[in-house]
N, C-alpha and C positions, 0 to 999 in steps of 0.2 A: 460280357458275362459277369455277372454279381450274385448276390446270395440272394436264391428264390425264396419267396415267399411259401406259405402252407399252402397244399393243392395236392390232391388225389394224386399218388404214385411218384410224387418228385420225394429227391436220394435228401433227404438232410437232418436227418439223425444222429448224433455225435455218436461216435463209438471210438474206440480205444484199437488201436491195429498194432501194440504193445500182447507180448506174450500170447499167441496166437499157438492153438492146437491144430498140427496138420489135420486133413480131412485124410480121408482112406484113399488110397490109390486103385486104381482098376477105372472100368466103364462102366456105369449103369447098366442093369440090366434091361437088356431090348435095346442097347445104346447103336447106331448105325455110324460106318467109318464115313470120313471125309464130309468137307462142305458145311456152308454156314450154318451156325446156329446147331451144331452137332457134335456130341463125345466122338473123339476118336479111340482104338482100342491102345490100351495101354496107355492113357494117359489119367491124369487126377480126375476123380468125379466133379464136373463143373468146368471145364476145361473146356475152351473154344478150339483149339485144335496145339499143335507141335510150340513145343517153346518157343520163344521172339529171340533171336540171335540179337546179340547189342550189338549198335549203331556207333559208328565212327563220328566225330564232333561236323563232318565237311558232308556228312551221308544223312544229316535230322532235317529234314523239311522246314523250313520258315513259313510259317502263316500268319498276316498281315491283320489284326484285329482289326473290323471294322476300318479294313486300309489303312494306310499310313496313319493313323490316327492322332498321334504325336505332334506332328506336322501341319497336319492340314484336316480341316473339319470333319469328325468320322460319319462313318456312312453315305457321304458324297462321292459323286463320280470322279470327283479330284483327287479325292483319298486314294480309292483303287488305282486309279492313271497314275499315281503316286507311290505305290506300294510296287505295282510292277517295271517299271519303269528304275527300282533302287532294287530289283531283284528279288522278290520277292517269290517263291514256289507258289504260293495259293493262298487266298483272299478268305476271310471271315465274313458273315455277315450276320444278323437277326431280320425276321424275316416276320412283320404284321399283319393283319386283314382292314383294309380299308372299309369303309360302309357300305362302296358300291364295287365288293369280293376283289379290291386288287393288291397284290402283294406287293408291298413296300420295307423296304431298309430299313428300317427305324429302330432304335433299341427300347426305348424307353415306353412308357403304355399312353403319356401325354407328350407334345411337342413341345411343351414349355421351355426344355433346358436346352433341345438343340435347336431351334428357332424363332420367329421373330413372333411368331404366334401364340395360341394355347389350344386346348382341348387334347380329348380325347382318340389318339389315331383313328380308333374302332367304330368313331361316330360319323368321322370325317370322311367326305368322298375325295376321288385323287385331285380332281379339278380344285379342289380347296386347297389341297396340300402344298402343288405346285403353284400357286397364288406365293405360299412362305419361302424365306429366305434360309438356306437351313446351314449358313456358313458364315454371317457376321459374328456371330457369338464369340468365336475364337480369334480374335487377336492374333497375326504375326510376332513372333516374338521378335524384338529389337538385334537379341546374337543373332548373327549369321548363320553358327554352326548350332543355335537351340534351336527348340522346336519353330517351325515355318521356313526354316530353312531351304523346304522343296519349293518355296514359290519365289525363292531367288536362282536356284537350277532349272526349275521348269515352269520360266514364268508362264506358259500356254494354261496353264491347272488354274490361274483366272479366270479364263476366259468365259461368256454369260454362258448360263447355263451348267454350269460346274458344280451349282452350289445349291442347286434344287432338291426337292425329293427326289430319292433315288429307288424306280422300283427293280426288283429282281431281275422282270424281265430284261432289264435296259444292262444290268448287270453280267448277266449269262452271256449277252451280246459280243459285252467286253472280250469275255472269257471265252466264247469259243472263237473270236475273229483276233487272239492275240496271235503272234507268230508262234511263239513257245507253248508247252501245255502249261496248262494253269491245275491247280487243285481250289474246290469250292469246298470251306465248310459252314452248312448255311443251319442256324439256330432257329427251331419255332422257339416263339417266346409264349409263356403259358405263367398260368389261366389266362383266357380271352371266351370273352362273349361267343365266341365262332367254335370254340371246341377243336374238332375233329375236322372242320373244314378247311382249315389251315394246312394240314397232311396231307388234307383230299386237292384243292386249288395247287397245291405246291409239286406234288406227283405229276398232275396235270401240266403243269408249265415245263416241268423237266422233260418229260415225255413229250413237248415239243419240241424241245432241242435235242430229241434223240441221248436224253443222257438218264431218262429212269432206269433203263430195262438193257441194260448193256447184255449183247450177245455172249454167249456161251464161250468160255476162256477171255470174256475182255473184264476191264470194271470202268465201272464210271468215275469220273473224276471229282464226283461230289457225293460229299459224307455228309448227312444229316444228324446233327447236332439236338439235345436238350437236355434239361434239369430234370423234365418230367417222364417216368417209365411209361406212362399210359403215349406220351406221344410217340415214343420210339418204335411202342407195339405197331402204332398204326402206321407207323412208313413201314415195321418189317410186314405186315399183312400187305398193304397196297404196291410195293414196291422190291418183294425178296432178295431183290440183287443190289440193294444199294447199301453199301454201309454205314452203321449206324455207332454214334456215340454216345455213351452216358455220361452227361455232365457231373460232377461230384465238386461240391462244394465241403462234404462231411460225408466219410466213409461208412457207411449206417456194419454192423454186423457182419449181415450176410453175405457182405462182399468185401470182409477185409481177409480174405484170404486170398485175392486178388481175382475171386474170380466177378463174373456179370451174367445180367440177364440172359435168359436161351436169346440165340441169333446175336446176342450183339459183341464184339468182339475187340472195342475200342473202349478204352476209360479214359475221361477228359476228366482228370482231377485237378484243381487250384494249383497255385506251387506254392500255397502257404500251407499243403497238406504233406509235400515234398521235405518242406524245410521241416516239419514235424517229425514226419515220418517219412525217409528215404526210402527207405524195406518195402516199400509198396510197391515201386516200379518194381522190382524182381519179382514180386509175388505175382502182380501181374502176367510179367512176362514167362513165368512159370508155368501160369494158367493158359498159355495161348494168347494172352489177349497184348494189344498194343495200348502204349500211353499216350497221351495228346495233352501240353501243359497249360493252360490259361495263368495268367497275364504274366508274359516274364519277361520284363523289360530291364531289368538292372542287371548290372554285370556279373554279382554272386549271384542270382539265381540261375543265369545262362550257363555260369559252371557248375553249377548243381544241375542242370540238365543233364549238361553235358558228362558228369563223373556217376550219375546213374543210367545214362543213356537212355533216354525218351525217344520215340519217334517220333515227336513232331514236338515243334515249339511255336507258341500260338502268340504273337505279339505287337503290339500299339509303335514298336521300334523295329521291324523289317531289317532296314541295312541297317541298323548299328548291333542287332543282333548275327547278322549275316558276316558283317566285320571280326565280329569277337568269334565267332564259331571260324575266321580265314578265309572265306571263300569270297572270295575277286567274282563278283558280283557280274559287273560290266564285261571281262569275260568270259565268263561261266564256270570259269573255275569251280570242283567241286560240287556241280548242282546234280542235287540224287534223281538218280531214272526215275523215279513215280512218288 
């Protein structure tokens, strides 16, 4: 996750979330109780449902940015096998359209900087892709205990094919044939040539593993992540029951009073929006909604999670984030229900 570019409905508008005018208390009129993307009665207008109770330091979910990314080349199946394997609750990823409609890992809009290749993902079919090496790039680091460290604990994350393109599908696989549950948050990356097809291809693969459309009192284990508001509309339209995130790189206005889009119920703000301004988790969690923090990999920022209590911590460092928050990893110490 980095700072989006201009594009129809993505959040990044600087705004100032200093001296802020409450909003009126009550439900909208015609407002309906309970359930996503709904006023409940007696709460703030814009309010996704009951205040968020803060979270215990051993109780915040760890999400493994683009897999152990730190360690071992991001976006590889080695990264993941690398993120779970140190403990990790649930996997990040960004999520591409290939030329011949197939979703792939990839962050970036060209393969230049994570492989041995070039061009454009959007032009490229997968049979190209998996031609490139998409794991030289990074270098082991020489320390033991710096980054590459995991391929001296688990040297198997060599092994060929570790270090290919990695598409989603191959990814979900991981995830639902892990022992443990996993949590997925998978990012459209936006603008792309494809639009809308990317929500549409990506519902569809979900809904093959049984995890768009979770039954009635379940949820799915996968939140759908972006920068862009137009994309989020189109998972809450094709996909009602799947949670959705809005990415925030810059707190525009309308939502610094914590609250978010009808249906969406989750703010992924920076945590360089944190270190600005802390008063935003609460405001959030005021409005109903939950926070999710990208990139916080240093150790004041995990205590700055931690001393405004975020629900989830989004990170390139897994177990050292896992460590600092306490939780004995290898035992399970501390791992939160969901």
């Amino acid at each position: 996750m980095v700072e989006p570019g201009p594009e129809s409905g993505k959040i990044s508008s600087v705004q100032s979330l200093r001296r802020l005018e409450p909003r009126p208390s009550g439900p909208p009129s015609g407002a309906h109780a309970e359930g996503p993307g709904h006023s409940h009665p007696g709460l703030r207008t814009g309010a996704s449902g009951p205040a968020v109770p803060r979270r215990a330091a051993a109780d915040i979910p760890v999400i493994a940015h683009r897999g152990a990314s730190e360690d071992v080349p991001e976006h590889t199946l080695a990264a993941y096998e690398a993120a779970l394997l140190q403990g990790a609750d649930g996997l990040e990823c960004d999520v591409r359209l290939t030329a011949d409609m197939q979703l792939v890992c990839v962050h970036d809009r060209r393969v230049n900087r994570t492989s041995n290749g070039r061009g454009v993902v959007s032009t490229l079919e997968l049979a190209q892709l998996r031609q490139l090496d998409f794991g030289s790039w990074k270098q082991p680091h020489p320390d033991p205990e710096g980054p590459g460290a995991a391929y001296v604990e688990y040297p198997d994350l060599r092994r060929e094919g570790a270090h290919r393109v990695l598409t989603l599908e191959r990814l979900l696989e991981l995830v639902v044939d892990h022992p443990r549950p996993v949590r997925m948050a998978i990012e459209t990356k936006h603008p792309t040539r494809y639009a809308g097809l990317v929500e549409e291809h990506l519902v569809a693969l979900l809904d093959r593993f049984g995890l768009a459309h979770p039954r009635l009192g379940e949820r799915s284990p996968v939140r759908v992540m972006s920068f862009s508001a137009l994309s989020v509309r189109r998972i809450r339209r094709l996909a009602p029951s799947l949670e959705t995130v809005l990415l925030l790189d810059r707190v525009p206005l309308r939502f610094r009073d914590g609250s978010l889009p009808r249906g969406v119920s989750i703010a992924g703000p920076g945590v360089h929006i944190l270190r600005t301004h802390p008063e935003y988790v609460e405001r959030a969690h005021s409005m109903g909604n939950r926070v999710h923090v990208w990139t916080v990999d240093q150790a004041s920022d995990i205590d700055l999670c931690v001393e405004l209590g975020v629900d989830a911590i989004i990170s390139n460092r897994p177990k050292a984030v896992l460590a600092r928050l306490g939780r004995d990893a290898a035992a399970g110490v501390g791992r939160p229900a969901r």
